[in-house]
C-alpha positions in Angstrom: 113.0 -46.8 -37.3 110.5 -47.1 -34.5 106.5 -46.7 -35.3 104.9 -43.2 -34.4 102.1 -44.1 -31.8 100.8 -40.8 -31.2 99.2 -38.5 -33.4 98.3 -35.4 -32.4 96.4 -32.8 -34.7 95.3 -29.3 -34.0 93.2 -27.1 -36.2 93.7 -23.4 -35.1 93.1 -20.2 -37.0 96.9 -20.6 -38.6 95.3 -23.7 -39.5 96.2 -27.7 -39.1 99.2 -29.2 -37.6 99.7 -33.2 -37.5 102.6 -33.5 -34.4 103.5 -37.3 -34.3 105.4 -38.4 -31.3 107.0 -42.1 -30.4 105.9 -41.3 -26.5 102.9 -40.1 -24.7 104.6 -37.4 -23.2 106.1 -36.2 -26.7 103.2 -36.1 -27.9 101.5 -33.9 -24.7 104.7 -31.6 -25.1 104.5 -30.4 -28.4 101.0 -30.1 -28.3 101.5 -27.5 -25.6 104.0 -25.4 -26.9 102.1 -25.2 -30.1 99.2 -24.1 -27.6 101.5 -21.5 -25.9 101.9 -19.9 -29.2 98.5 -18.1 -28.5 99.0 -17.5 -24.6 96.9 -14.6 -23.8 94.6 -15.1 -26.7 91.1 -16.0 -27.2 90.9 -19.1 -28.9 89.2 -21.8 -30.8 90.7 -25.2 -31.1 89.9 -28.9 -32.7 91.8 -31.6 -32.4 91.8 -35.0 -31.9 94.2 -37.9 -30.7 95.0 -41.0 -32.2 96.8 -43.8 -31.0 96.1 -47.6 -29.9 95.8 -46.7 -26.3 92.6 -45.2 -25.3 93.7 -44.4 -22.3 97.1 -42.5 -22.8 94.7 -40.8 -26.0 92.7 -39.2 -23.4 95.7 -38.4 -20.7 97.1 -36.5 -24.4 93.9 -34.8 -25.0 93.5 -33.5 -21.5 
């Protein structure tokens, strides 16, 4: 079973969700559809990105 690298977690007003993802773009995918949940809405998110590469963290994030 391959290692998760990506860790994506979002705290909304529904509250937390951990998405883990093998690939960088996994992990940018399902953090947008969760984010297209609330299209049209005012909203306030956290989140935060972890992973070893600092540089795909921040492509994830943005």
């Amino acid at each position: 079973m391959p290692e998760t690298l990506f860790r994506v977690t979002l705290e909304t007003r529904d509250g937390r969700r951990a998405l883990t993802a093998p690939t960088e773009r996994e992990a940018a995918l399902m953090g947008e559809s969760v984010m297209r949940l609330y299209e049209g809405q005012t909203l306030t998110v956290g989140f935060s990105v972890e992973c070893a590469d600092r540089e795909a963290g921040s492509r994830v994030a943005f």
